[in-house]
N, C-alpha and C positions, 0 to 999 in steps of 0.2 A: 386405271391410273398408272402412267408410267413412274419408274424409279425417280428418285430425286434425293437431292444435298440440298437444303438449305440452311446459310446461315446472314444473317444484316446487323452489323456490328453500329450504326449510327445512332447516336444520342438525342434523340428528342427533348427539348424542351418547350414547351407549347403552354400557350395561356398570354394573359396582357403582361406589361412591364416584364419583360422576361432577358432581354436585349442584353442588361447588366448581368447576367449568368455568365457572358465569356467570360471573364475574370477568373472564375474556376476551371475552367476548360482550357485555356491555351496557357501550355506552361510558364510559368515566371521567367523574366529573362527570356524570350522568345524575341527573337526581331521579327517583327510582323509585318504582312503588306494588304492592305486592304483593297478588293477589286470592285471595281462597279461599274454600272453602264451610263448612260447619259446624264445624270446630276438631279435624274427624280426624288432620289435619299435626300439631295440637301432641303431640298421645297418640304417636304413632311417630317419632317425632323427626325429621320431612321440615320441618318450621317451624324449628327450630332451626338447621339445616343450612345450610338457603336463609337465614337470620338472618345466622349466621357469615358468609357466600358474600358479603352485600350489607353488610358493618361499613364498607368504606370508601366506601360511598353515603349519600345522603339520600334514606331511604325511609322510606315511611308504607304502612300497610295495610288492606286494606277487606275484612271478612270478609260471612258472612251468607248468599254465593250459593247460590239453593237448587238442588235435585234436578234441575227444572226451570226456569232459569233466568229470572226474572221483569223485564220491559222496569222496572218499578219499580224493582226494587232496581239495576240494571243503573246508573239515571237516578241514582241518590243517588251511584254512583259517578263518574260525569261530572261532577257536582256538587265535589266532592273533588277532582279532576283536576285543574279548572279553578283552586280556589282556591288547592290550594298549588303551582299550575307544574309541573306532574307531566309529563314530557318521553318516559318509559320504562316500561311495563308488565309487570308478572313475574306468571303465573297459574301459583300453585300447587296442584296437583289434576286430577279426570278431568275428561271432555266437557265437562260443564256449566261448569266455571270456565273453559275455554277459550271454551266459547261464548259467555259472559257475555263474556267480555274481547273477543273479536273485537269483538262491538257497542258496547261500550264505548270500543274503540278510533277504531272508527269515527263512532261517535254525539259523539264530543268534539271533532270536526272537522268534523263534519256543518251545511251553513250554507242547508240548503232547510227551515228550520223546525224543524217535530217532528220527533224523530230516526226515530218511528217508522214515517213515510213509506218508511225503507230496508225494511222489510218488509214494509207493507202497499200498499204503492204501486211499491215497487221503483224508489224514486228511486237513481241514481246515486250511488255514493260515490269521491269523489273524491281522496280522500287518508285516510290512519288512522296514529293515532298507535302509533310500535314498538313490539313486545311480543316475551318469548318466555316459554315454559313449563317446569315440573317436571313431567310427566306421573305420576299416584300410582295413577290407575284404567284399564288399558286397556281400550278398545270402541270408543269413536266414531272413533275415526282424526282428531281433532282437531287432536294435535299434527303433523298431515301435510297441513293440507288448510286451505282458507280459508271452508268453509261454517260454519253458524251456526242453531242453532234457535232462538228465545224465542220464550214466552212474556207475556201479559199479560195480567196475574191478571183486572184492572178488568173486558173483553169477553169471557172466557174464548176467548181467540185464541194458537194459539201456528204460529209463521210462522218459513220459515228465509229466509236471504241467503248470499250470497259476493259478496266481489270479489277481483282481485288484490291490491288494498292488506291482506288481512285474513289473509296466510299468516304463520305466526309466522320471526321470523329463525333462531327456533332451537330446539331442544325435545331436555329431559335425560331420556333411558330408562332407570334406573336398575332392573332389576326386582326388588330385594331390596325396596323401598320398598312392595312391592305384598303382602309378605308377610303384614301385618296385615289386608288385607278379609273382612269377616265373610261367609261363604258365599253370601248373595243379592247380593252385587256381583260377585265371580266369578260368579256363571251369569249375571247382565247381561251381563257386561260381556261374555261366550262367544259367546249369545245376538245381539246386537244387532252384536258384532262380522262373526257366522254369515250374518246378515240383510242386512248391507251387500252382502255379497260377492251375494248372492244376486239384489240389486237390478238388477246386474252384468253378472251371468252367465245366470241363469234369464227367459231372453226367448225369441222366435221364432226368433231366428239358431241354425243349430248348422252348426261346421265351417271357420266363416268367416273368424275369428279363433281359430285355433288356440292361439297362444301365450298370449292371453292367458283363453281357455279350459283352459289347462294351469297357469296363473298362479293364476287363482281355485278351482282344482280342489287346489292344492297346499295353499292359505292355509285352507279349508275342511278339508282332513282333516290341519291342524294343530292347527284350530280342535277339531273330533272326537278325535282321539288326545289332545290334553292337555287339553281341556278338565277333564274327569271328574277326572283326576288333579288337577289343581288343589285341588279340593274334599278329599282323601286327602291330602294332602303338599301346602301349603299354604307348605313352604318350601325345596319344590325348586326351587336355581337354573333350571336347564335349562327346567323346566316350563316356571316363569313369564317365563323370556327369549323363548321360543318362541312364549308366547300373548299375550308384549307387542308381541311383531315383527310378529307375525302380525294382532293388532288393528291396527294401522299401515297395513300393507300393503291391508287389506279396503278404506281410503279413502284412498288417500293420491291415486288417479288412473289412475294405472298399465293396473290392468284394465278402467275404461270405455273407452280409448281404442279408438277404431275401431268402437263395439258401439255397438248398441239399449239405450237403461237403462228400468227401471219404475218404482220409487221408490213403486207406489201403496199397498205394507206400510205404507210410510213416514208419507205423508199420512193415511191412514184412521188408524192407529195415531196422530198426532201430537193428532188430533180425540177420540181417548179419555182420552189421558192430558190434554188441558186441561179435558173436562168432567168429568171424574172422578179427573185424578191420579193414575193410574198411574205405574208405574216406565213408562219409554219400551221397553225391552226387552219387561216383563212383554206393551203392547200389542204389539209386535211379534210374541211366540210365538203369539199368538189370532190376529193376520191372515194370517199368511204360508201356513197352512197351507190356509186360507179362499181367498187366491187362487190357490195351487198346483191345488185341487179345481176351480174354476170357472171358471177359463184353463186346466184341463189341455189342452187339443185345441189351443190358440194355444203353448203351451209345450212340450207334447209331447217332441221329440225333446232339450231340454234336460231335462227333468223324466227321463226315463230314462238320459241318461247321467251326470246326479248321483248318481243309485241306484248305476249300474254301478260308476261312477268313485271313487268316498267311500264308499256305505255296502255295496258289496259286495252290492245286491238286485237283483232288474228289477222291470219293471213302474213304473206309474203309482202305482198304489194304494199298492204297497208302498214306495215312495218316498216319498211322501206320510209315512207312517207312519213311518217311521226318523226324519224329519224332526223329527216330531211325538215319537217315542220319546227322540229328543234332547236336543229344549229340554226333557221333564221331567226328565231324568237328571241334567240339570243346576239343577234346581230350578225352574225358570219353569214353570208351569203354563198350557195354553194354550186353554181355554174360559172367554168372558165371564160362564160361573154359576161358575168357579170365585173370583170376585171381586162375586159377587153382584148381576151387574148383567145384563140381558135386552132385553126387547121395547124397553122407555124407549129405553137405549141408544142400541139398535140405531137407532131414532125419529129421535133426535136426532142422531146421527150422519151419518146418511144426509142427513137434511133440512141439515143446515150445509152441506154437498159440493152438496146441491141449489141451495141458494138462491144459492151462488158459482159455483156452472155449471161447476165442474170436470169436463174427462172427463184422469182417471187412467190409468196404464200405458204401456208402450213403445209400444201399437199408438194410444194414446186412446180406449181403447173402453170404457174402466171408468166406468161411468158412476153417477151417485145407484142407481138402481134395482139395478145390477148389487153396488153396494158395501155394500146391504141383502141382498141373494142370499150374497154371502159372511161377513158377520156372520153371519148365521142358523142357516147349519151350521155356526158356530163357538159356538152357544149351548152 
């Protein structure tokens, strides 16, 4: 087990009727701004609620964030910050509204320029303005973590961040709120929750870190066992308490500690969805499976006790395939021709990672050449 610091300063509050908690948490006299993506809050009554929640504030609200969080629109809200004194940030909604807000938070404090130096440059951030969250989608482990992906549309670039300034103070788990998602955000959100963990756990170590190879092996086949159900009973408490804890837990920090991480699902998959706009998960079911095959021999002895340990199989192959029989069970379909996209792709894919000289993975051996080799058997 290698060395490690950890510390995760965010507030959970979790259980139904929870929403009125902000009241305690964002200070009195706060100017507040409330972020959100497309106007799904108003239809299930999570906007209303958080409404009620902030009546003895002065807040304003900036909707619009999209799927994939865009450094543009991100900008128009720093813009609004600035002018009306906005002191207090509340994102309402999944990953994407958090991550928008993270940057947001940060980019309104941000005094080296363009904001967007903090991801393409990885300038320092040195301070960010407070925020907490209503969590409405789980997957990204968001409201548990201070990382960050955008997008910008202009370069088709989409780049992530963290810093310590960027963990939210506080974040409401309510899982009844989650009852209305239309069936392809549940299998995201199962999906890319699955995926994290995987980033994790699925490296060259096996053994080393026990605990928290027991940690990631539990939130996985909680991830499997309710996943499916979810999609059947879409307003069972238990389910969705289980698969919202359990998205949390995938990032919250926990199980990197001491371990090798890969992350290169991650990256290859972040390079489809800005040229092409995929759901983030949907890439994530097409690569994972692509590097499980073509790292099997560096991953090996974790690739088989995933099988043993969750899906009940051995072997490589057949691991593989559970894996893969998964993500479609839950809707994500996980070949690049099943979204009609091929050789180009794969072209242009490859060639972005090339031209930035990345080598990808826990070991860094995932190189352009190798990140074509696994697109390909995911045609």
């Amino acid at each position: 087990m290698e060395n490690f610091i950890y510390a995760n300063p965010v507030k959970i509050i979790f259980g139904r009727d929870t929403i009125n908690e902000i009241v305690n948490e964002i200070p009195q006299g706060s100017k507040v701004l409330m972020t959100y993506g497309g106007g799904s809050i108003r239809n299930n009554g999570v906007y209303d609620q958080a409404a009620k929640a902030l009546s003895g504030y002065e807040w304003y609200e900036f909707s619009g964030i999209e799927p994939n969080p865009h450094y543009e629109t991100c900008m128009k809200a720093v813009a609004l910050i600035k002018e009306k004194g906005i002191d207090f940030i509340l994102a309402v909604g999944g990953g994407s509204v958090l991550d928008a807000t993270k940057f947001i938070a940060a980019a309104v404090c941000f005094e080296g320029g363009d904001p967007w130096q903090i991801l393409s440059g990885r300038s320092e951030v040195k301070k960010a303005l407070p925020f907490g969250d209503i969590l409405t989608l789980p997957a990204t482990g968001s409201e548990m973590n201070a990382g960050a992906v955008i997008t910008r549309a202009e370069t088709q670039e989409k780049l992530a961040f963290g810093s310590a300034y960027t963990y939210p103070k506080f974040s409401v788990l309510d899982p009844t709120v989650t009852y209305s998602l239309p069936p392809r955000q549940i299998g995201n959100g199962v999906v890319d929750a699955f995926v994290h963990v995987m980033e994790q756990y699925l490296t060259y170590n096996e053994g080393s870190v026990l605990l928290q190879d027991h940690m990631a092996e539990a939130i996985v086949k909680t991830l499997v066992v309710e996943g499916p159900k979810a999609l059947v009973a879409p307003t069972d408490y238990d389910v969705r308490a289980n698969l919202m804890w359990a998205s949390t837990w995938a990032l919250n920090g926990w199980i990197s500690q001491g371990v090798p991480e890969d992350w290169a699902t991650h990256m290859i998959g972040h390079e489809i969805t800005a040229f092409y706009g995929l759901d983030h998960a949907q890439t994530l079911a097409i690569v994972l499976p692509g590097v499980m095959t073509v790292l099997k021999e560096q991953k090996r002895k974790k690739i088989i006790r995933l099988g043993k340990e969750v899906f009940g199989t051995d072997g490589i192959d057949n691991t593989i395939r559970a894996v893969e029989n998964f993500f479609e069970k839950m809707g994500v379909k996980t070949h690049l021709s099943d979204y009609d996209l091929g050789d180009e792709a794969i072209a242009k894919v490859a060639g972005r990672l090339n031209k930035r000289g990345w080598k990808l993975g826990e070991c860094h051996n995932v190189t352009a050449d190798l990140v074509k080799e696994i697109l390909i058997i995911r045609k």
